[in-house]
C-alpha positions as CSV (number, residue, x, y, z in Angstrom):
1,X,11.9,-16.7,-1.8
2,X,8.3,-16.5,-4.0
3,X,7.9,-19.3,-6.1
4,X,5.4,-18.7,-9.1
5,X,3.1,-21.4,-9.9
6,X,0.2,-22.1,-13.3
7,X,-3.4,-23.0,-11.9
8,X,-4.4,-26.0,-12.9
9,X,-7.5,-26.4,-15.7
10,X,-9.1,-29.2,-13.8
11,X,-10.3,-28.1,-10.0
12,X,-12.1,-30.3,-7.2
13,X,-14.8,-27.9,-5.9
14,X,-15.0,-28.0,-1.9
15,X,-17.4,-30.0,-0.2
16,X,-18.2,-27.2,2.2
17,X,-17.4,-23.6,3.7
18,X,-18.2,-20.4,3.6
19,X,-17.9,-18.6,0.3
20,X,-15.3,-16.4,-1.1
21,X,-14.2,-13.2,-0.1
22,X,-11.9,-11.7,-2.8
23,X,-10.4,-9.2,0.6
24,X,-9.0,-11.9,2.3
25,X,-6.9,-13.2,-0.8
26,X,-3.1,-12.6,-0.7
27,X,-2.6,-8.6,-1.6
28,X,-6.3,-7.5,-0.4
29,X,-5.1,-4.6,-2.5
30,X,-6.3,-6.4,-6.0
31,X,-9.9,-6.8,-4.1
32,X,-11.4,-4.5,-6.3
33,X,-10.1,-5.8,-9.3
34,X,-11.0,-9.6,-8.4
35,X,-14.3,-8.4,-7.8
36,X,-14.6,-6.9,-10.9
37,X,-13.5,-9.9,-12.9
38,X,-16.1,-12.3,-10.3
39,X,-19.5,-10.3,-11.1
40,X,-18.9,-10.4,-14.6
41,X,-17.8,-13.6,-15.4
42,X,-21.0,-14.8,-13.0
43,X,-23.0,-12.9,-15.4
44,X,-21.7,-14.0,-18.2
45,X,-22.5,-17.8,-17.2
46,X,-25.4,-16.8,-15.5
47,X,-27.5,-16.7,-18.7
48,X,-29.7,-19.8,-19.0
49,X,-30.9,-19.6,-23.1
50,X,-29.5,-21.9,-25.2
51,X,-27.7,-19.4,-27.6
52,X,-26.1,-17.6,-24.3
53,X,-25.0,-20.8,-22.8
54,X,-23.0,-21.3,-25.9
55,X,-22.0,-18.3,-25.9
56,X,-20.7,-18.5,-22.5
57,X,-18.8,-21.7,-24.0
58,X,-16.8,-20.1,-26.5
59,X,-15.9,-17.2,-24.6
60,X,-14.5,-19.1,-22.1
61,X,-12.9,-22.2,-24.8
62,X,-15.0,-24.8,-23.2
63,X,-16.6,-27.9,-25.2
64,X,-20.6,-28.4,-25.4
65,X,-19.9,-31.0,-22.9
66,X,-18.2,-29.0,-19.8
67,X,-21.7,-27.6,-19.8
68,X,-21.6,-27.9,-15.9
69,X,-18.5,-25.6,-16.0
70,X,-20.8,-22.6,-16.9
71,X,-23.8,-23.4,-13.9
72,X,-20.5,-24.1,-11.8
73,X,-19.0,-20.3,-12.1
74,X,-22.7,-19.2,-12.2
75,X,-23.0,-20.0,-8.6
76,X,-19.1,-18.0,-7.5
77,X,-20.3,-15.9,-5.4
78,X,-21.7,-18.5,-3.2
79,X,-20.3,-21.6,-3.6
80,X,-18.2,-23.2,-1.1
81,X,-14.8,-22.4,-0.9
82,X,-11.1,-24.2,0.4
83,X,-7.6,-23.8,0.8
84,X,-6.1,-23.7,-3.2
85,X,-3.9,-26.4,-2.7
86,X,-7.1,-28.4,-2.3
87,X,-9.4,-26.8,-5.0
88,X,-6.2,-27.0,-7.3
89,X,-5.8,-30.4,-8.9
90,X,-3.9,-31.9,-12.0
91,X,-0.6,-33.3,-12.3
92,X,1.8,-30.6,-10.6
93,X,-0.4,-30.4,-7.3
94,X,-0.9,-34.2,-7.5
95,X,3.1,-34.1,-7.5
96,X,3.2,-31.8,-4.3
97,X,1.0,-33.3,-2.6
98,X,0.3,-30.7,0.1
99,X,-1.9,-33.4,1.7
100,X,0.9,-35.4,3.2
101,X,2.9,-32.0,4.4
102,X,3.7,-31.7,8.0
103,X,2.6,-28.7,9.7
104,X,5.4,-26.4,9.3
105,X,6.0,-27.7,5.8
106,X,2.4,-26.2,5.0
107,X,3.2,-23.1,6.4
108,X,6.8,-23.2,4.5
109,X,4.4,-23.4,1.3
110,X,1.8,-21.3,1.9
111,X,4.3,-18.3,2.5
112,X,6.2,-19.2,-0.1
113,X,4.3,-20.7,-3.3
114,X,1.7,-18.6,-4.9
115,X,-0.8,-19.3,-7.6
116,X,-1.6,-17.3,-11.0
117,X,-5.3,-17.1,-12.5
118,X,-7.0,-15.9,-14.4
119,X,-10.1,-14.8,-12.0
120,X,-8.1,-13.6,-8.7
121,X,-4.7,-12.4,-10.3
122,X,-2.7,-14.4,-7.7
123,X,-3.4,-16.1,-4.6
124,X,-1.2,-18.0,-2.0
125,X,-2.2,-22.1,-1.7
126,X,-3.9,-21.1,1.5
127,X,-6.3,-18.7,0.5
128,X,-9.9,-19.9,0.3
129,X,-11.2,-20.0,-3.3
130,X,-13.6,-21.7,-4.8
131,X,-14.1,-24.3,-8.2
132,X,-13.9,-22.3,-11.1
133,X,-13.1,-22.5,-14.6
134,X,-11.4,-19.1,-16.5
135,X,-8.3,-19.1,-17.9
136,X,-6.3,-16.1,-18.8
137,X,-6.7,-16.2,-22.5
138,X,-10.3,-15.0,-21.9
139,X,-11.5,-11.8,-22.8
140,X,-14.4,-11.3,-20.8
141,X,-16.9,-9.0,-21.9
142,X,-17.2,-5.8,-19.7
143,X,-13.3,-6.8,-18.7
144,X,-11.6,-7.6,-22.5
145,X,-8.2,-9.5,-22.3
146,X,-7.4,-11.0,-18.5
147,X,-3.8,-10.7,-19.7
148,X,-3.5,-7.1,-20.2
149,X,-5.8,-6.6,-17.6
150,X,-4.0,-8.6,-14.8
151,X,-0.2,-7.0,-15.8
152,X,-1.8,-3.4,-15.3
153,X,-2.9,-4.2,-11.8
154,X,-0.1,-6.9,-11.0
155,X,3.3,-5.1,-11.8
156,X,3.5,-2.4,-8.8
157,X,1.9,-5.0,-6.5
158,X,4.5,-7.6,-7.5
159,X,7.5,-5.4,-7.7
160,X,7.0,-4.5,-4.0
161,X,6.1,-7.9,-3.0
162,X,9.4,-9.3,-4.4
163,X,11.6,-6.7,-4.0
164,X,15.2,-8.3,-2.5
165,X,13.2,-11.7,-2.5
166,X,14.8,-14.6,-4.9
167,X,11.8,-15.8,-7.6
168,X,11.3,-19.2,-8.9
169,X,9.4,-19.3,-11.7
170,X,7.1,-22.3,-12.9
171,X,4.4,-20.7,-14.7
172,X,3.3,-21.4,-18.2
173,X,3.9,-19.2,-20.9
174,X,0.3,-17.7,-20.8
175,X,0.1,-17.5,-17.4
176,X,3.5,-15.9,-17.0
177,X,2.6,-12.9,-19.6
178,X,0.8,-12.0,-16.0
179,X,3.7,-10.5,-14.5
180,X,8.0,-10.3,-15.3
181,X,9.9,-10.5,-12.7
182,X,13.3,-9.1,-12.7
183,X,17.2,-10.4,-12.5
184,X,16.8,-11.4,-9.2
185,X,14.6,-14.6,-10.2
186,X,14.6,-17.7,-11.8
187,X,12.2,-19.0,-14.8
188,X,13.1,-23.0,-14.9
189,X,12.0,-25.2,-17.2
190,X,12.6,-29.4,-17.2
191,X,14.2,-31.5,-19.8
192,X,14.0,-35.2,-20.7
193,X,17.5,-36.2,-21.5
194,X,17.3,-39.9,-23.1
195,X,20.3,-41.4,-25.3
196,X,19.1,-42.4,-29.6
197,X,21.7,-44.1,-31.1
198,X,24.5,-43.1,-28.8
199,X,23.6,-39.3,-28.7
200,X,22.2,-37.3,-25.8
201,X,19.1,-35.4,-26.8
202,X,17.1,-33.5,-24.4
203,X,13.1,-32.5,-25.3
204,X,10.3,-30.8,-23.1
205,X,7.6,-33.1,-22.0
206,X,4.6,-31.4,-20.8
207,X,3.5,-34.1,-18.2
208,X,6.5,-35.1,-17.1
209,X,7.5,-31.3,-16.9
210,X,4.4,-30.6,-14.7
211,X,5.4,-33.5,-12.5
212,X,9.0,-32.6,-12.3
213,X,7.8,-29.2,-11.0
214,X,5.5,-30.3,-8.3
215,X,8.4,-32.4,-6.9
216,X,10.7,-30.4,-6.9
217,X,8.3,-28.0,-5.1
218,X,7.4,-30.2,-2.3
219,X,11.4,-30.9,-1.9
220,X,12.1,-27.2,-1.2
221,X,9.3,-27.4,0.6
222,X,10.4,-30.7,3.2
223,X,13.8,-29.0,3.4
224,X,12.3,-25.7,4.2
225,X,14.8,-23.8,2.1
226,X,15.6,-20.2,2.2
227,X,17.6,-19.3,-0.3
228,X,18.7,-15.3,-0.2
229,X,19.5,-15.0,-3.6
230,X,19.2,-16.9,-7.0
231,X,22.7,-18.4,-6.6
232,X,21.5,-19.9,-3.8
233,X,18.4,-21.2,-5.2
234,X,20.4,-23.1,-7.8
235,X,22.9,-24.6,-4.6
236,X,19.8,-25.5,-2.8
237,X,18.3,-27.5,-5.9
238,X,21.6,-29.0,-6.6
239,X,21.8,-30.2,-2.6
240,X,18.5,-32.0,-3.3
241,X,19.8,-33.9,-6.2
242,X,18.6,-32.1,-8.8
243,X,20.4,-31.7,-11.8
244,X,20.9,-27.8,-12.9
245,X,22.1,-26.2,-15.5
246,X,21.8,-22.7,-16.4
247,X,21.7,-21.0,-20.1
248,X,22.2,-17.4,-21.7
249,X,19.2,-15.2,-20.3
250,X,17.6,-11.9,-21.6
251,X,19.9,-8.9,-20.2
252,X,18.2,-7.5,-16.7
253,X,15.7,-10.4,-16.7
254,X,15.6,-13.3,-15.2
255,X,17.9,-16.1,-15.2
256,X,17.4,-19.5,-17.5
257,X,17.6,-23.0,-15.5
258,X,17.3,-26.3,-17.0
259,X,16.7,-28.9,-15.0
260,X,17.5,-32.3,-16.5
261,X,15.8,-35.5,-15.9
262,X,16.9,-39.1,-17.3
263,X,13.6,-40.9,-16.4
264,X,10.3,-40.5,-16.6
């Protein structure tokens, strides 16, 4: 099984190591094309004038006060880097909490759970990477779109990665435009299913959704599961309690789960 996960926005930059070498990454294949999109974002926010640094700050959809974003991706190319799962932070990886893993769990997750972003394509949580800040709405100049220009390079890559592997997708919409993976995966999504005046309704809540995610994550990952197919994805998810249900799905792609949660 791959499961696909979003980056977070916010990152905790590592306090020490040596710096990043886009080879090592997960699929040393996309080197070339990670080292494309390093140098030229680090040029981009390299540029100290005023006018460029602003610049640099709509480019990448930053405010005038993450400022310290731009001298943070200045200094990639040597800036300390870490495991993912520790650079990563927000609400899903604070749900997973790869932290309190045991051993084998860790290894469970770092062969199994892989990361989507904008700057290195996709890396497993174990790769070392350091703080950045680019999203894949950019268009980086020299580059243009990181969307079109991470599905060109990703799709053979990816096909032959997963091919006769169950996917569980997690990933955004923007970040999913990245790659599609075929009928033999899973895109899931999380509902909130509360009772107004006697009716059921159900509604996505983004942080709850997030949440939902990372737990249920870190529950495949305690169990160790290894589904071979989708259908046993579901009966794995279902064995941890979770509620399941699946809807209509686009023909040849993949499969629709909801999974539905009373509380927050």
């Amino acid at each position: 099984m791959l499961i696909l996960l979003p980056p977070s926005e916010g990152k905790t930059p590592a306090p020490a190591g040596s710096p990043v070498d886009p080879s090592t990454l997960w699929l040393p294949s996309l080197a070339t094309a990670r080292a494309r999109v390093l140098k030229r974002l680090v040029a981009l926010c390299s540029r100290t004038s005023q006018r460029s640094v602003a610049d640099s700050l709509a480019v990448l959809g930053l405010s005038d006060g993450q400022r310290d974003e731009i001298a943070r991706n200045a200094a990639l190319t040597s800036a300390p880097a870490a495991p993912a799962a520790q650079i990563y932070t927000g609400v899903l990886y604070e749900a997973l909490g790869t932290a309190s893993l045991r051993g084998d769990e860790k290894d469970w997750l770092d062969r199994t759970a892989v990361v989507f972003s904008g700057l290195w394509g996709v890396v497993r949580l174990g790769d070392a990477i350091p703080a950045y800040r680019c999203s894949v709405g950019v268009t980086l100049p020299g580059i243009g779109g990181l969307t079109p220009y991470w599905k060109k390079r990703l799709a053979k890559v990816l096909d032959e990665a997963t091919a006769g592997v169950p996917v569980l997708d997690l990933r955004s919409g923007a970040y999913a435009a990245m790659w599609a993976p075929g009928r033999n995966a899973a895109a899931l999504r999380v509902l909130h299913e509360r009772v107004v005046d006697g009716v059921a309704r159900r509604s996505v809540v983004s942080h709850f959704n997030k949440a939902t995610k990372g737990r249920l994550v870190r529950a495949l990952a305690v169990e160790q599961a290894a589904p071979g197919s989708v259908d046993e994805l579901v009966t794995a998810l279902r064995d941890l309690k979770f509620t399941v249900e699946e809807q209509p799905g686009p023909a040849g792609g993949p499969r629709r789960l909801d999974v539905i949660v009373a509380e927050l």
